[in-house]
C-alpha positions as CSV (number, residue, x, y, z in Angstrom):
1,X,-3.1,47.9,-6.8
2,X,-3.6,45.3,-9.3
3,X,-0.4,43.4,-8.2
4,X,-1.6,43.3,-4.4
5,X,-4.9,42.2,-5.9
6,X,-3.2,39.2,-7.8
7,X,-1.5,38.5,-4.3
8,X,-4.8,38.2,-2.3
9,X,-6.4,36.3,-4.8
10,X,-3.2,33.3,-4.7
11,X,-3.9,33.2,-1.4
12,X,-7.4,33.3,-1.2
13,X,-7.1,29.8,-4.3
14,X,-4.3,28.3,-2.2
15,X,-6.4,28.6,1.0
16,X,-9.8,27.1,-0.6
17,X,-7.1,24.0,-1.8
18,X,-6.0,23.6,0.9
19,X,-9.4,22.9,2.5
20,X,-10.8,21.0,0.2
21,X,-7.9,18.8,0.3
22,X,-8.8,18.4,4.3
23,X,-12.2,18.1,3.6
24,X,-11.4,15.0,1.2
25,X,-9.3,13.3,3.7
26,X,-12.5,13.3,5.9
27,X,-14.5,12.2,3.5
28,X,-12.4,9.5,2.4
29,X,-10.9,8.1,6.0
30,X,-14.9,8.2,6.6
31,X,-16.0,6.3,3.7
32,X,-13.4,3.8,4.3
33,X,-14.3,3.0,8.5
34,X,-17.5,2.9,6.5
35,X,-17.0,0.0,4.3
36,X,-14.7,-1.1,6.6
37,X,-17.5,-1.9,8.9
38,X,-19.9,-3.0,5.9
39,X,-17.3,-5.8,5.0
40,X,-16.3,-7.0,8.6
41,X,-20.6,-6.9,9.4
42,X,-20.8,-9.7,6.6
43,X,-17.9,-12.0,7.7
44,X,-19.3,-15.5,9.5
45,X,-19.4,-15.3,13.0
46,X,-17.5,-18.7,12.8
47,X,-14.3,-18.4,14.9
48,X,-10.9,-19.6,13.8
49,X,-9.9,-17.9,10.2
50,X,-13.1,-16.2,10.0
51,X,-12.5,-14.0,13.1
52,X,-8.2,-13.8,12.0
53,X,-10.0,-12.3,9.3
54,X,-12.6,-9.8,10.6
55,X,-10.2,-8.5,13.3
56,X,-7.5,-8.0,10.5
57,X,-10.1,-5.6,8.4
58,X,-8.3,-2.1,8.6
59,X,-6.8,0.1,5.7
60,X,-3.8,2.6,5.3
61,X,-3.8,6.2,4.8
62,X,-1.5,8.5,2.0
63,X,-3.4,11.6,2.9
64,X,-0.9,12.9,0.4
65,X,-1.8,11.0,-2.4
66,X,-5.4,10.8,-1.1
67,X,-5.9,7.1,-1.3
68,X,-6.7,4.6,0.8
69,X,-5.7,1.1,0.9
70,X,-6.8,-2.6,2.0
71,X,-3.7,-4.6,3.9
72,X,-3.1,-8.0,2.2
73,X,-1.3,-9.5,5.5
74,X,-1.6,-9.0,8.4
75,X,0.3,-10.0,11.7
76,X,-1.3,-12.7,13.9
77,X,-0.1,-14.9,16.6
78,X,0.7,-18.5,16.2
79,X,-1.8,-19.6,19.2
80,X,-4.8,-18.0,17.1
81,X,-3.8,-20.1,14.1
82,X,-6.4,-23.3,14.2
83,X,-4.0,-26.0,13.0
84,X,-6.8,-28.6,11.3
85,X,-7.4,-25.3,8.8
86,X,-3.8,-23.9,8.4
87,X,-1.2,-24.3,5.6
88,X,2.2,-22.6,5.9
89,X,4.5,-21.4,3.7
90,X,8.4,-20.4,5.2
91,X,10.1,-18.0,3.6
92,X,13.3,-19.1,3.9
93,X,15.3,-16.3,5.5
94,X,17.4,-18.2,8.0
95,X,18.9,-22.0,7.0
96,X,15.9,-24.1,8.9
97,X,13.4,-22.3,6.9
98,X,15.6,-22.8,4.0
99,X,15.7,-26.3,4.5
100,X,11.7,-26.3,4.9
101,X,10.8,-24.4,2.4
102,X,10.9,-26.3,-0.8
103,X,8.2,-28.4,1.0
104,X,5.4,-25.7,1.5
105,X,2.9,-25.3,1.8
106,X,3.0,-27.4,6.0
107,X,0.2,-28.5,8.0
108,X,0.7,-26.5,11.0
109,X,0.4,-29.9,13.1
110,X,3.6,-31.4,11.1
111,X,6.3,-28.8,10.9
112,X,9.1,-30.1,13.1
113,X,10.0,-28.5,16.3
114,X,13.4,-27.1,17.2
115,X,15.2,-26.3,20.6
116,X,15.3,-22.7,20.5
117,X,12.7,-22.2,17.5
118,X,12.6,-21.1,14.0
119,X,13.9,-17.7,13.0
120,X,12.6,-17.5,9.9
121,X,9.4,-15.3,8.8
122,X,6.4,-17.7,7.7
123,X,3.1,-16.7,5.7
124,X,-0.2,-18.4,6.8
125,X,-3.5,-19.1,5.3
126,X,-6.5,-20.7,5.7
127,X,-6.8,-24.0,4.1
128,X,-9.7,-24.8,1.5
129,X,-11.8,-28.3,2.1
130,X,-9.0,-30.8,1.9
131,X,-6.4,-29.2,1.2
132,X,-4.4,-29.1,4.5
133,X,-5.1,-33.1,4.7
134,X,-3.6,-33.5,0.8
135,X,-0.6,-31.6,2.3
136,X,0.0,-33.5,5.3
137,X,-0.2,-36.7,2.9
138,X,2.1,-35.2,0.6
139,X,4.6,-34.7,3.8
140,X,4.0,-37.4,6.0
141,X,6.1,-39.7,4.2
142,X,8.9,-37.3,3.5
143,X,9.1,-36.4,7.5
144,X,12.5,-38.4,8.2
145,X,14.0,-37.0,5.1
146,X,13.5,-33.5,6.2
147,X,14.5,-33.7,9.6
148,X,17.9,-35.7,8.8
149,X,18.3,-32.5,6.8
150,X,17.7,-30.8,9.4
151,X,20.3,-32.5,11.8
152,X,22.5,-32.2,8.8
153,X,22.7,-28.3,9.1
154,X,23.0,-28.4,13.3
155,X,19.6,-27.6,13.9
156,X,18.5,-29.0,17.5
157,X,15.6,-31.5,16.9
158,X,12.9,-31.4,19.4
159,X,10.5,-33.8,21.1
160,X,7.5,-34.1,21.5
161,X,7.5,-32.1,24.7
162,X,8.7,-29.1,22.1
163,X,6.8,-26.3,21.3
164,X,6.6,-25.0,17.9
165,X,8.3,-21.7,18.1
166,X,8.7,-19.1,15.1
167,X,11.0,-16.2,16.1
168,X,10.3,-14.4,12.7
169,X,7.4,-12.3,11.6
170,X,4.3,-14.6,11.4
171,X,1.7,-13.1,8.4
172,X,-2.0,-14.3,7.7
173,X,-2.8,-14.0,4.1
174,X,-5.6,-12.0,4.3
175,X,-5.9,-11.1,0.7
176,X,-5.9,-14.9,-0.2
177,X,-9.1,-15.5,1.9
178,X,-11.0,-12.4,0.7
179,X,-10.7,-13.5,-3.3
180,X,-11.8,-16.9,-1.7
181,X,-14.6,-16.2,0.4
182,X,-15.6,-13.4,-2.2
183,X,-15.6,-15.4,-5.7
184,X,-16.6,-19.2,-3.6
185,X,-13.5,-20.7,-4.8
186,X,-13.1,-24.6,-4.8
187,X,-13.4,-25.7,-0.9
188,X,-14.6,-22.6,0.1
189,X,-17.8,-21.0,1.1
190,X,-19.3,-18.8,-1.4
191,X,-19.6,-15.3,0.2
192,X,-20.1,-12.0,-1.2
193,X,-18.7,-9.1,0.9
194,X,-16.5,-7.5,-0.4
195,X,-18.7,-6.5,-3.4
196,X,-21.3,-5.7,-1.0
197,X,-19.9,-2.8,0.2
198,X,-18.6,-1.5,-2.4
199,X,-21.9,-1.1,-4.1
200,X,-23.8,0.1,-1.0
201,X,-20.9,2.5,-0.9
202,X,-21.6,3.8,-4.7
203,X,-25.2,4.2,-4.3
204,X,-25.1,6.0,-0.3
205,X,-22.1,7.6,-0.1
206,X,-23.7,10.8,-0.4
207,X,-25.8,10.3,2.7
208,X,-23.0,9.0,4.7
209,X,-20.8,12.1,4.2
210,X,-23.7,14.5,4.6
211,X,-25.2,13.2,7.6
212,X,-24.3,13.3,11.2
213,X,-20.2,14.0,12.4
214,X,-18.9,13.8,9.1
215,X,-21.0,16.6,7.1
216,X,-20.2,18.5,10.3
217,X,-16.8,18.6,10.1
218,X,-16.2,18.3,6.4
219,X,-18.7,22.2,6.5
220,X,-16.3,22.9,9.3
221,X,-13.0,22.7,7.1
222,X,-14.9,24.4,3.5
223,X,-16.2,27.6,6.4
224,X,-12.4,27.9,7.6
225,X,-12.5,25.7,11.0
């Protein structure tokens, strides 16, 4: 009897873990649409990087480990890039990029075009108050230079009929911008949001995960839903 009693009761502990590890994945995938939403709601309805940035707002899930995580890049397409307010960094990965990569960060409006495009992966970000022109006058002069080396390595020159193509992965630096915008960096505006939520996360997250769908379903998990 007492053996079969142990049994029950390691099942009975092993069932109440197992819920309250469900009921914590709620809780936290709530909270963190929640803040989610808090930081996006405080981003400048301004266009350009400022809606790059909004729309790339999301996090990643480890139910496992429990923890939820803010991406640092994010994909974005070349055409949504504003060129007056972009800098670009190559990565180097194929020998075009090699060749243009000592050079970053580029002025979107100066990297030279190729017949067939660029394979190589590039990181973008928004460019503080001056800084993309200082770039393109660092660069300007050094133009011929880089696209002799170009030619030097085969790479088909364009025109000016050519479109800037990047065959690689093409990555906003998110995280860049947030520190930025949050801490009102040198050429950029100074605003709080991050921080924002945060704290209104600390000081309500008890009514926003025992209110409404949440509490619902979190009850439904601890009652054996």
């Amino acid at each position: 009897m007492s053996f079969e009693s142990n049994i029950k009761s390691n099942d009975l502990r092993k069932e109440i873990q197992s819920r309250l590890k469900r009921a914590a994945t709620v809780a936290g995938r709530a909270a963190s649409h929640r803040v989610a939403e808090e930081v996006r709601r405080r981003i400048p309805n301004r266009g350009g990087w400022y809606l790059i940035y909004r729309d790339a707002i999301d996090y990643k899930e480890d139910p496992s480990e429990l923890r939820w995580t803010v991406d640092g890049l994010a994909d974005v397409k070349l055409s949504a890039l504003p060129a007056d307010e972009t800098l670009v960094d190559f990565e180097g990965k194929d020998q075009p990029g090699a060749v243009l990569q000592p050079y970053n960060p580029w002025p979107l409006d100066l990297i030279p075009t190729l017949v067939g495009g660029y394979k190589d992966s590039i990181v973008t970000r928004m460019a503080g108050e001056g800084a993309a022109e200082a770039a393109r006058e660092r660069i300007t002069p050094l133009l011929e230079i880089i696209r002799t080396q170009l030619a030097d390595i085969g790479a088909d020159l364009g025109n000016d009929a050519t479109i800037l193509v990047i065959g690689g992965k093409i990555y906003a630096d998110i995280a860049f911008l947030a520190r930025r915008l949050e801490l009102g960096y040198s050429g950029f505006p100074h605003i709080p949001h991050w921080s924002i939520a945060i704290a209104n996360a600390r000081s309500d997250m008890g009514k926003w995960l025992t209110q409404g769908k949440t509490a619902a379903e979190i009850n439904k998990i601890i009652n054996g839903g």
